[in-house]
VMD Tcl script that builds the backbone (N, CA, C; Angstrom):
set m [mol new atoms 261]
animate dup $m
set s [atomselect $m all]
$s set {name element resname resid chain x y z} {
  {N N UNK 1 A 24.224 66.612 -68.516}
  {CA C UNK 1 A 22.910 66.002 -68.548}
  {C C UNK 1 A 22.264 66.316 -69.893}
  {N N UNK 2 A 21.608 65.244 -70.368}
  {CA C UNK 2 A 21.031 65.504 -71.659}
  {C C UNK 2 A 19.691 65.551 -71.410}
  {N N UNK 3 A 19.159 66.799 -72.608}
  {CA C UNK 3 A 17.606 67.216 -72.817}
  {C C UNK 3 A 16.882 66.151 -73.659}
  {N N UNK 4 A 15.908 65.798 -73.486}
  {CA C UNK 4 A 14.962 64.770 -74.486}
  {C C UNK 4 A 13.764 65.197 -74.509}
  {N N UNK 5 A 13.061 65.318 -76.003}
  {CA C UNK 5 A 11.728 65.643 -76.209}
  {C C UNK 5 A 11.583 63.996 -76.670}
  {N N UNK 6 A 10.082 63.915 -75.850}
  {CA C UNK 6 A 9.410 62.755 -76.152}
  {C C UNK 6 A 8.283 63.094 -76.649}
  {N N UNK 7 A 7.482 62.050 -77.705}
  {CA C UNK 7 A 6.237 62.390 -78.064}
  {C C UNK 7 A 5.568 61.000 -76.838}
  {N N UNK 8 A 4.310 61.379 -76.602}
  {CA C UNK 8 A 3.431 60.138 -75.751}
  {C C UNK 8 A 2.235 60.996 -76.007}
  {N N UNK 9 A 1.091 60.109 -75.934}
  {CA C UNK 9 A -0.428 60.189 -76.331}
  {C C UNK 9 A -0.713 61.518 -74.900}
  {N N UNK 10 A -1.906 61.693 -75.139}
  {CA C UNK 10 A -2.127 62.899 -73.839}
  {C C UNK 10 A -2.358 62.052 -72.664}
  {N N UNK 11 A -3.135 61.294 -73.642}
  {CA C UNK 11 A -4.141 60.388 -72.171}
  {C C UNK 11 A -2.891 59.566 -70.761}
  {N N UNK 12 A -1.706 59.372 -71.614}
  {CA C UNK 12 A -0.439 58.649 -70.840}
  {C C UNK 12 A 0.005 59.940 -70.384}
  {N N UNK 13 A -0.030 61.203 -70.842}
  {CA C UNK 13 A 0.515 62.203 -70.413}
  {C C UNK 13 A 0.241 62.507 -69.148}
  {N N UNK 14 A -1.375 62.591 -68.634}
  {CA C UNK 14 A -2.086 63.023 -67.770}
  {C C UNK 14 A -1.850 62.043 -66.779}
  {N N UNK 15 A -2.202 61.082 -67.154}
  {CA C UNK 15 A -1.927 59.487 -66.062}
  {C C UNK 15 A -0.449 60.176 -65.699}
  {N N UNK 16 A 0.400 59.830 -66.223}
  {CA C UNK 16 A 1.970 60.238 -65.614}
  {C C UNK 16 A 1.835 61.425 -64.670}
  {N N UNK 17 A 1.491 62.565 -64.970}
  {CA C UNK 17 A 1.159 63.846 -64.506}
  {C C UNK 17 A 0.708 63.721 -63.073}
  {N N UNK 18 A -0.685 62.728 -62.928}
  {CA C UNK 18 A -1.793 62.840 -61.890}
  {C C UNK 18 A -0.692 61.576 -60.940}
  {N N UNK 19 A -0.070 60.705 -61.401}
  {CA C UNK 19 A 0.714 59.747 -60.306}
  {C C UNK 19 A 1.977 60.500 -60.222}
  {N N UNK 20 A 2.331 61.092 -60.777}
  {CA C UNK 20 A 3.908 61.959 -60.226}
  {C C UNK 20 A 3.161 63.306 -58.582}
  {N N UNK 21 A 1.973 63.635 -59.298}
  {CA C UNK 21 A 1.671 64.116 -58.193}
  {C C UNK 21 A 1.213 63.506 -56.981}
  {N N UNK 22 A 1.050 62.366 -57.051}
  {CA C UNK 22 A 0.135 62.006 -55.772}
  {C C UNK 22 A 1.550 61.291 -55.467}
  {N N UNK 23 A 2.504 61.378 -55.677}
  {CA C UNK 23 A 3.809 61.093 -55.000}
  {C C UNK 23 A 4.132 61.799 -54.830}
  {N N UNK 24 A 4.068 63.543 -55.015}
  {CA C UNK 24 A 4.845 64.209 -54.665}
  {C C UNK 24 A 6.106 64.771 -55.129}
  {N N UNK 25 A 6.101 64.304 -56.580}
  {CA C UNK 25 A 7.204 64.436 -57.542}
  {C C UNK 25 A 7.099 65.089 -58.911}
  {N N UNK 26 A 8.001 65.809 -59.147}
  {CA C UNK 26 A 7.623 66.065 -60.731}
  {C C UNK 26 A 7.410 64.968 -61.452}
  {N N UNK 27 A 7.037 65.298 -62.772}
  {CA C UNK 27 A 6.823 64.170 -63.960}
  {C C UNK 27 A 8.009 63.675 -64.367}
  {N N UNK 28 A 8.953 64.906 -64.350}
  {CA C UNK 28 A 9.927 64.867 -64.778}
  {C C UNK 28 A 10.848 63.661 -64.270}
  {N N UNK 29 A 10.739 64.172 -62.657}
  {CA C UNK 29 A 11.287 63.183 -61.644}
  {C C UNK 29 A 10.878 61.511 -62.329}
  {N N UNK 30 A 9.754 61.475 -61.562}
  {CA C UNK 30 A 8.762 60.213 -62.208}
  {C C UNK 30 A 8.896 59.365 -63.505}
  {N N UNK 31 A 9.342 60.465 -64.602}
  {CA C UNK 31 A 9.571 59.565 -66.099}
  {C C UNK 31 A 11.046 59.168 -65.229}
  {N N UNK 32 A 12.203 59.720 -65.164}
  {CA C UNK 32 A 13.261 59.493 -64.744}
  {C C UNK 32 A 13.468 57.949 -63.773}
  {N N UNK 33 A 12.715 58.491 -62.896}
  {CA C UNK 33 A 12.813 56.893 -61.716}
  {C C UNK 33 A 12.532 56.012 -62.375}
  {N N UNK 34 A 10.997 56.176 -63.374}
  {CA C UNK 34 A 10.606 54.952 -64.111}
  {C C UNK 34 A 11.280 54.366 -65.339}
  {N N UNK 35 A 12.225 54.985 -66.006}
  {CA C UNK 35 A 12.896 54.685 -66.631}
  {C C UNK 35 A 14.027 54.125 -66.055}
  {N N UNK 36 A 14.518 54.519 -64.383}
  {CA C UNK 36 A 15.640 53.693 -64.334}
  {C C UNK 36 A 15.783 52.714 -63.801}
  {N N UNK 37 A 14.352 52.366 -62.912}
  {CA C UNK 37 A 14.024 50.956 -62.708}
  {C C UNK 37 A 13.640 50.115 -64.087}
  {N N UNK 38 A 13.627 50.498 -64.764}
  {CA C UNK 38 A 13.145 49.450 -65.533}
  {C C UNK 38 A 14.419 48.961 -66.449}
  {N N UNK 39 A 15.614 50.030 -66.547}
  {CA C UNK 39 A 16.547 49.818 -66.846}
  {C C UNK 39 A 17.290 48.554 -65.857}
  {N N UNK 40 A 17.079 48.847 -64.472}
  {CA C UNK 40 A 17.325 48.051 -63.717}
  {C C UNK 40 A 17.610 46.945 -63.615}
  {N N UNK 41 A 16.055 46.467 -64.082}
  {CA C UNK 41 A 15.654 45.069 -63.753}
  {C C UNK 41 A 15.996 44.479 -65.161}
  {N N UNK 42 A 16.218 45.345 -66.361}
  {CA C UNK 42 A 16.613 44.700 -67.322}
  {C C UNK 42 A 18.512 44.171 -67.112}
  {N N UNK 43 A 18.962 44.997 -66.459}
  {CA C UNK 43 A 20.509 44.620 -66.021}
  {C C UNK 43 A 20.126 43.653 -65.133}
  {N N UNK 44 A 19.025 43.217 -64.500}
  {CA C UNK 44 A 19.222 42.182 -63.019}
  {C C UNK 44 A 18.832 41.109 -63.995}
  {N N UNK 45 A 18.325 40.829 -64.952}
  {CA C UNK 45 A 17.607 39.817 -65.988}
  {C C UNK 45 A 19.298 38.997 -66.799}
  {N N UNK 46 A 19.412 40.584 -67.637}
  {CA C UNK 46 A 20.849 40.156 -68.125}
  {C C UNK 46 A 22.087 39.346 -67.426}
  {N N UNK 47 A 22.158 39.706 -66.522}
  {CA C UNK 47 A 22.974 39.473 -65.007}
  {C C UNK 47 A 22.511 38.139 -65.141}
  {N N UNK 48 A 21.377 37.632 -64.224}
  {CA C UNK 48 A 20.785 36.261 -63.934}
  {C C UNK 48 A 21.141 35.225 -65.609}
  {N N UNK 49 A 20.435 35.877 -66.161}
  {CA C UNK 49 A 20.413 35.045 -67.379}
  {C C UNK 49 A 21.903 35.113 -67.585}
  {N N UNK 50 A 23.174 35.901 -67.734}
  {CA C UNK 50 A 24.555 35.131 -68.060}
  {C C UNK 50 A 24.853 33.883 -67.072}
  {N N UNK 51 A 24.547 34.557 -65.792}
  {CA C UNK 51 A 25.247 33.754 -64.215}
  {C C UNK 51 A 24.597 31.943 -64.375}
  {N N UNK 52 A 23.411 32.105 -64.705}
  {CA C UNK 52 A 22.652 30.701 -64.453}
  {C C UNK 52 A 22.652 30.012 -66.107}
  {N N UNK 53 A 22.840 30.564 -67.075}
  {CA C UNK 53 A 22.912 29.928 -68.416}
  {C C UNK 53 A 23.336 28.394 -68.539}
  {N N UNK 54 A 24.880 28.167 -67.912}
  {CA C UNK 54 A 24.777 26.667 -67.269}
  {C C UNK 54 A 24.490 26.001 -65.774}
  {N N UNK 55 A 24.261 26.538 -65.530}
  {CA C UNK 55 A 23.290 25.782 -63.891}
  {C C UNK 55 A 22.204 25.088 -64.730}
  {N N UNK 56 A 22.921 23.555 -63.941}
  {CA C UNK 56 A 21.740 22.927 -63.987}
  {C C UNK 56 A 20.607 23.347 -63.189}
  {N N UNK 57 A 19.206 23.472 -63.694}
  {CA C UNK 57 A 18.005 23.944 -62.854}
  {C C UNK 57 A 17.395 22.699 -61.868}
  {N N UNK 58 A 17.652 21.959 -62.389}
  {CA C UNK 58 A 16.972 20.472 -61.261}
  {C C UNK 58 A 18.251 20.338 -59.965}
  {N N UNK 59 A 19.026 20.174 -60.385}
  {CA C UNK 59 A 19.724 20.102 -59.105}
  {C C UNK 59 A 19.372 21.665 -58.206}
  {N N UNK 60 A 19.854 22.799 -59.103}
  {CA C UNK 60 A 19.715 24.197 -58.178}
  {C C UNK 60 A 18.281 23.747 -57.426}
  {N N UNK 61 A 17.369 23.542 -58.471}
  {CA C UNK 61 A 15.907 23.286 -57.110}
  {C C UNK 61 A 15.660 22.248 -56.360}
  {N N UNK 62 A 16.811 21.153 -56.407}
  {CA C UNK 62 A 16.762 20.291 -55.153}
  {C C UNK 62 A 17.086 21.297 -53.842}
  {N N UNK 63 A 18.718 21.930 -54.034}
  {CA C UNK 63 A 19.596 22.664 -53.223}
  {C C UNK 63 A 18.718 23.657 -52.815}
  {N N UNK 64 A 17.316 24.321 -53.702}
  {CA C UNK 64 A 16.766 25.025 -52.917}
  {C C UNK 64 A 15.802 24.616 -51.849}
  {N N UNK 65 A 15.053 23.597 -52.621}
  {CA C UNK 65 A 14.500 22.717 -51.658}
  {C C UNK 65 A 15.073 22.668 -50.087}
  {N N UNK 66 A 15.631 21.793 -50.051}
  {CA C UNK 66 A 16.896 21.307 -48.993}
  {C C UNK 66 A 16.906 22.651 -48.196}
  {N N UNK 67 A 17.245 23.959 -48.607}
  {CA C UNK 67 A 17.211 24.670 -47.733}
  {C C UNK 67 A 16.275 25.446 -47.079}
  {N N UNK 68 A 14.661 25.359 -47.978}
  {CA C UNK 68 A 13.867 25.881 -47.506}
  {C C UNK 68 A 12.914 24.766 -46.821}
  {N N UNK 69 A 13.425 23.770 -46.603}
  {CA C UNK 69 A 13.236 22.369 -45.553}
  {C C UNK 69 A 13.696 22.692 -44.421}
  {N N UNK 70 A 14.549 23.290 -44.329}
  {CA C UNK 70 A 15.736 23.854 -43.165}
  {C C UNK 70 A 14.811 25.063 -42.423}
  {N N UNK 71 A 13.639 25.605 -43.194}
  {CA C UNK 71 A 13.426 26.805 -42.634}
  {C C UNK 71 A 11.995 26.547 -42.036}
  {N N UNK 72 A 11.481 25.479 -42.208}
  {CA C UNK 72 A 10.572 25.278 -41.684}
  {C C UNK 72 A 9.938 25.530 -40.291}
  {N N UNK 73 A 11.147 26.066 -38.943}
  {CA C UNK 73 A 10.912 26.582 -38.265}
  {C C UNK 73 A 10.792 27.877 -38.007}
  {N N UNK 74 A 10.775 28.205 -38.999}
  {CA C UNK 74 A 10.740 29.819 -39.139}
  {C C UNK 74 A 12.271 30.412 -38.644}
  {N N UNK 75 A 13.025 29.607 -38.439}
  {CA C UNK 75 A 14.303 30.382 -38.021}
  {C C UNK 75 A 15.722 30.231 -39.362}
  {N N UNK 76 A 15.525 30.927 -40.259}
  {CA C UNK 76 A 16.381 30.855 -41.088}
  {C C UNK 76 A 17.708 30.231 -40.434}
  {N N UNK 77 A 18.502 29.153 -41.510}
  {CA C UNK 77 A 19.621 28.459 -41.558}
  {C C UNK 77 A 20.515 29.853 -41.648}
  {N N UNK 78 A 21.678 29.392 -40.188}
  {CA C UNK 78 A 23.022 30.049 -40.779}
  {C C UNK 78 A 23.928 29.981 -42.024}
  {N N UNK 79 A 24.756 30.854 -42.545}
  {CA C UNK 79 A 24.999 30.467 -43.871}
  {C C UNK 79 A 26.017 29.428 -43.627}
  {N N UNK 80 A 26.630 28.955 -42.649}
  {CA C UNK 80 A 27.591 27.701 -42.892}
  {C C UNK 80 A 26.324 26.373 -42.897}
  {N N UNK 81 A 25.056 26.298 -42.477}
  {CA C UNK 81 A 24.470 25.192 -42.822}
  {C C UNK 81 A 24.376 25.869 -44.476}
  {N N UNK 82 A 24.088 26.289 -45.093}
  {CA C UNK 82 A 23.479 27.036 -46.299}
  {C C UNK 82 A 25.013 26.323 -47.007}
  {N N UNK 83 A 25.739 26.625 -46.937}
  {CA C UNK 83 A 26.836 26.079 -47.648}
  {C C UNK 83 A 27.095 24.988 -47.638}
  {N N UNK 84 A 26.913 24.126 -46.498}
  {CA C UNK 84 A 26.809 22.792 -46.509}
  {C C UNK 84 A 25.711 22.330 -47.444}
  {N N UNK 85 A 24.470 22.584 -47.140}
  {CA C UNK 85 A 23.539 21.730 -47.948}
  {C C UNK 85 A 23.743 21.871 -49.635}
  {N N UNK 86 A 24.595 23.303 -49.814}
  {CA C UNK 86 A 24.455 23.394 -51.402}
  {C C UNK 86 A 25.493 22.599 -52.179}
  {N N UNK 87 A 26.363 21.960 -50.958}
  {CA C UNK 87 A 27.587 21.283 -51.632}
  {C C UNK 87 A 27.348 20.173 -52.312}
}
mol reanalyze $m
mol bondsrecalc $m
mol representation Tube
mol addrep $m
């Protein structure tokens, strides 16, 4: 595991400090989680953005359409209708 000194203003210091506590967590903890969600969602971005780069978007939002037409009874489509409509 690697050590890191960070510089940050006080005023972000204290904010971090006063919400790590009212969770119940170190700061330490807290910088950690928050750094690895955010790492996260930057891999779920990267991810999306390779996967959909050629998807057409008008058709994908017909196909979504179509299926959230399907849900209108509040009873979500099984996935063999779900596969049908996206064909």
């Amino acid at each position: 595991m690697t050590t890191l000194s960070i510089r940050m203003p006080d005023s972000l210091k204290n904010k971090t400090l006063n919400i790590a506590r009212k969770q119940g967590v170190s700061m330490n903890n807290f910088i950690i989680c928050s750094i690895s969600s955010s790492v996260a969602q930057q891999e779920a971005y990267d991810f999306f953005d390779s996967e959909l780069k050629n998807i057409d978007r008008n058709k994908t939002s017909l196909k979504f359409d179509k299926i959230m037409n399907k849900t209108q009874n509040k009873k979500p489509p099984d996935f063999q209708t779900i596969n049908d409509l996206i064909k």
